[in-house]
C-alpha positions in Angstrom: -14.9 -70.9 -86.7 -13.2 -73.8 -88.5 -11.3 -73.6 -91.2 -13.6 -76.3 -93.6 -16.8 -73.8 -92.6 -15.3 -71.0 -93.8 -14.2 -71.9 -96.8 -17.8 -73.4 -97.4 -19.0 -70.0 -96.8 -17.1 -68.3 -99.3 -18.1 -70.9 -101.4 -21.5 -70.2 -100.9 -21.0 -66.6 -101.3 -18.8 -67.1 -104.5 -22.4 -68.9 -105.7 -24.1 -66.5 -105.0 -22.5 -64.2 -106.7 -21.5 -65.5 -110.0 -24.7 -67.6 -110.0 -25.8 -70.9 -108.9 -27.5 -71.2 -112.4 -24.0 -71.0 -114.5 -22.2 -73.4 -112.4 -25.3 -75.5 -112.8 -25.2 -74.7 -116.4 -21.0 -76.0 -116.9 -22.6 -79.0 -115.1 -25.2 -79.8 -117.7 -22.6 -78.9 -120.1 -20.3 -82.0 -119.3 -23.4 -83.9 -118.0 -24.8 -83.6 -122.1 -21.5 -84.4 -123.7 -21.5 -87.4 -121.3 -24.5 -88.5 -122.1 -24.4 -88.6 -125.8 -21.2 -91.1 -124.6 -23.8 -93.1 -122.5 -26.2 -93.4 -126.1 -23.2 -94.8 -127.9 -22.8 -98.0 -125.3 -26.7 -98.6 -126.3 -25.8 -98.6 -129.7 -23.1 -101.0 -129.2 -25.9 -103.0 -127.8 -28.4 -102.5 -130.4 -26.3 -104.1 -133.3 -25.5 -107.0 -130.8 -29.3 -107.2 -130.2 -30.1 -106.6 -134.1 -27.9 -109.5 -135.6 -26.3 -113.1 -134.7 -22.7 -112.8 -134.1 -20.4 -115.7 -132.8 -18.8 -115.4 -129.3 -15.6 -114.3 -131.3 -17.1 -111.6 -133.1 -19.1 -109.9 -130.5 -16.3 -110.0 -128.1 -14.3 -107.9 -131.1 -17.1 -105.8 -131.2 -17.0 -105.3 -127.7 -13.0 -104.8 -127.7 -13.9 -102.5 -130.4 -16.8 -99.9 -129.4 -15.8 -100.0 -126.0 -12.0 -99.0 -126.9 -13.7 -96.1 -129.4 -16.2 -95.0 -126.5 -13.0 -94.7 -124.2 -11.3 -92.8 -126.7 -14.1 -90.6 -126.9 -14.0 -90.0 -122.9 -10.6 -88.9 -122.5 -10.5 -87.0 -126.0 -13.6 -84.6 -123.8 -12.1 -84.8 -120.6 -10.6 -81.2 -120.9 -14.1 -80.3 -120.4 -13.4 -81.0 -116.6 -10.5 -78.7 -116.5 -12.7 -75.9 -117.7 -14.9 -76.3 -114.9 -12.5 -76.4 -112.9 -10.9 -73.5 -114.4 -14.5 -71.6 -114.0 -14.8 -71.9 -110.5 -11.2 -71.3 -110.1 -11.5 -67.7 -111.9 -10.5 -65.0 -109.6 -13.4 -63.0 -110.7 -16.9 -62.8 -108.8 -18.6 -63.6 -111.6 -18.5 -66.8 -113.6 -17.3 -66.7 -117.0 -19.1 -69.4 -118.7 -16.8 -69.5 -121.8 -14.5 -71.0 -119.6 -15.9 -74.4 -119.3 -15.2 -75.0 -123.0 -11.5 -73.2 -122.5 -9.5 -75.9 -123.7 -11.1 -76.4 -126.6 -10.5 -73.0 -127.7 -7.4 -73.8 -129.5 -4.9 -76.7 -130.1 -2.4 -75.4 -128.1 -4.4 -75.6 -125.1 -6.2 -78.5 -125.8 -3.0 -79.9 -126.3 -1.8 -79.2 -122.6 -5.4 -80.1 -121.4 -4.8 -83.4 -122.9 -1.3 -83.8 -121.7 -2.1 -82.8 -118.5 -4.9 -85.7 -117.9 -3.0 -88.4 -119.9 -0.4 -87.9 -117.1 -2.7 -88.0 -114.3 -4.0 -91.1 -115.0 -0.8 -92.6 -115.9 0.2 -91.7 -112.6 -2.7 -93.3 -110.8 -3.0 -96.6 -112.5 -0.4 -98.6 -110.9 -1.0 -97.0 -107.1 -4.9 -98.1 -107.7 -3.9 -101.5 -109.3 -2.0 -101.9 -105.9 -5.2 -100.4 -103.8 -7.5 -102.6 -105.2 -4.9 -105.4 -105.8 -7.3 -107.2 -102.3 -10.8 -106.6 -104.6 -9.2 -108.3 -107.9 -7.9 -111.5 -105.5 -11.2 -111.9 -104.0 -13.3 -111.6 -106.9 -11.0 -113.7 -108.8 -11.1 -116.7 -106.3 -15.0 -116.2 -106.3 -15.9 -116.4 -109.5 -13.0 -118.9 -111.1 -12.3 -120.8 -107.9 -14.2 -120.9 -104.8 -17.6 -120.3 -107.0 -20.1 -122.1 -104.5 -17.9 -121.7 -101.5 -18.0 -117.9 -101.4 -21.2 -117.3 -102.5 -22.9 -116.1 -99.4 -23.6 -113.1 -97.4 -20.8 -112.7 -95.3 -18.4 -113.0 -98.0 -20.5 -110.3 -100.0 -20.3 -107.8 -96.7 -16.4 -108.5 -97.2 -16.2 -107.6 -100.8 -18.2 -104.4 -100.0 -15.6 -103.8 -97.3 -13.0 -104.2 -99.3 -14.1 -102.2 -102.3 -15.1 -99.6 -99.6 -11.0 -99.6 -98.1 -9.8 -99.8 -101.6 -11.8 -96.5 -102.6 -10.4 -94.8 -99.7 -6.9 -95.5 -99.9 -6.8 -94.8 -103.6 -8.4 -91.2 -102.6 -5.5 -90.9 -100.0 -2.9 -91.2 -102.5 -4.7 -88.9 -105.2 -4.6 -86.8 -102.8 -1.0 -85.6 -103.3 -2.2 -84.2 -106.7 -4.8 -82.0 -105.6 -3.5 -78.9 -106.0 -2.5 -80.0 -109.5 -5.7 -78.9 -111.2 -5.5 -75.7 -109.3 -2.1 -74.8 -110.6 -3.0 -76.0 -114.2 -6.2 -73.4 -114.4 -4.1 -70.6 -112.8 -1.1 -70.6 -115.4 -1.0 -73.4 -118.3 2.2 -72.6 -119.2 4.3 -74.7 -117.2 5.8 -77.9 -118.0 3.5 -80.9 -117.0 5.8 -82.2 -114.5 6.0 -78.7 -112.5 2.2 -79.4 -111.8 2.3 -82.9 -110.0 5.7 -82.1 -108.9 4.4 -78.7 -107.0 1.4 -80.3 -105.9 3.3 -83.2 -103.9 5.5 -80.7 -102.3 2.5 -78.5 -100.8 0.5 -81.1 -100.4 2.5 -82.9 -97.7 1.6 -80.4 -95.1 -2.0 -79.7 -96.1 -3.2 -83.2 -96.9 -5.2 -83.6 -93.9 -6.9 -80.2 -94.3 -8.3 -81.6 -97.5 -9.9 -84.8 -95.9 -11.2 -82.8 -93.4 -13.1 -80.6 -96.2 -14.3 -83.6 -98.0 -15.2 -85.4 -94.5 -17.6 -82.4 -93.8 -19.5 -83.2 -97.0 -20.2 -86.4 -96.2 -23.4 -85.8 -94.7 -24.5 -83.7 -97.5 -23.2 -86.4 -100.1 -25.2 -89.2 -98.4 -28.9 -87.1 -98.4 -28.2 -86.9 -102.1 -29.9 -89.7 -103.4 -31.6 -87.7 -105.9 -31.3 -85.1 -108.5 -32.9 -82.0 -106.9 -30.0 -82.4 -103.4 -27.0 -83.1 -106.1 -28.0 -79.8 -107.8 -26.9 -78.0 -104.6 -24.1 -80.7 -103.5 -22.0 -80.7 -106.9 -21.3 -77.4 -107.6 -21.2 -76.2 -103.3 -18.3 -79.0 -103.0 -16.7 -78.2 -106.0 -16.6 -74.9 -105.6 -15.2 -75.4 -101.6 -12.4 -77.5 -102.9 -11.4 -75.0 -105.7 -10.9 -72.4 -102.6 -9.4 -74.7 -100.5 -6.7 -75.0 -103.5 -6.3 -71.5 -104.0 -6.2 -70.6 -100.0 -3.1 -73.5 -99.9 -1.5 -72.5 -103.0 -1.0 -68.9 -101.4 -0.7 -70.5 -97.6 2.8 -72.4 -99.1 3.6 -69.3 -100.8 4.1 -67.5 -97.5 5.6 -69.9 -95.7 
């Protein structure tokens, strides 16, 4: 048996036994702080609907809402980490407090924040670069080359291109998987020791990972709707987490 099917059966049998219904649960969770995000962009659009602004104005209030809603985003984001951190749990039962962990108390919330912040500041420039082909295009199509480029193969090229972008921005997140692993199993370290870690193991055990998320391919493409994803989300989130831990303790021995 391969190693990707095995570590989907434990996953299925970690389900099983803490309960398909509380991982669904930490999903609707995040799901519901999300959408109360979603209601403030139609908000933003109801006063742009309600009143006459100038072009100057509403782009303000664009700038504005949309800078407050991203605020908002990243300010709940440790609310991923708790999942995480759920799923994680060496228990074989879910503890559901755990998706609201880092909220708990500053300190950790603190770290939680910390933790994200450098994540992302750490993957802007290398997907700047990855999608550096998508911003060209689209900027010689629609300032440029407007009627030139508007046709189907050029759209089929753009998708292509989006499509390679995706993927190689995937690749190089990829060094910083085991990152969230090693933040939910001690939070203690310094921020640096997580990426840092994670980049060192990593550089053996990338492949195994794409080969994981390859295998969930064919279950990510038959869920078009919400019934499939409700079996999909938490079965590959849960098969990544024990991936993480089963490399984590792999680089230990070796």
């Amino acid at each position: 048996m391969s190693a990707e099917k095995i570590i989907k059966a434990q996953a299925r049998e970690k389900l099983r036994n803490g309960g398909w219904a509380k991982a669904l649960i930490g999903l609707a969770v995040i799901t519901i702080m999300y959408l109360i995000i979603d209601s403030l962009y139609s908000f933003q659009y109801v006063i742009l609907e309600s009143f006459t602004f100038t072009e100057t104005t509403e782009f303000l209030i664009n700038v504005v809402c949309g800078s407050i809603i991203t605020l908002i985003v990243f300010m709940l984001s440790p609310v991923i980490l708790g999942y995480i951190k759920m799923l994680c749990d060496e228990n074989s039962d879910y503890d559901m407090s755990n998706v609201l962990y880092y909220f708990s108390n500053f300190k950790r919330y603190r770290m939680a924040i910390s933790f994200i912040f450098s994540f992302v500041f750490r993957m802007i420039l290398p997907t700047v670069l990855c999608f550096s082909l998508v911003i060209i295009y689209l900027s010689l199509k629609l300032f440029i080359f407007k009627e030139e480029m508007n046709n189907t193969f050029n759209d089929v090229t753009l998708v292509l291109f989006i499509i390679s972008a995706i993927l190689w921005t995937l690749r190089y997140s990829n060094r910083y998987f085991l990152s969230f692993y090693l933040m939910s199993e001690d939070e203690n370290k310094p921020i640096s020791y997580y990426f840092n870690t994670s980049k060192l193991i990593m550089c053996g055990h990338e492949s195994d990972v794409v080969k994981l998320f390859n295998s969930f391919l064919g279950w990510i493409a038959l869920s078009f709707t919400v019934l499939p994803l409700l079996y999909v989300l938490p079965y590959f989130a849960q098969s990544m987490c024990i991936s993480a831990k089963w490399i984590s303790k792999l680089s230990r021995n070796e």
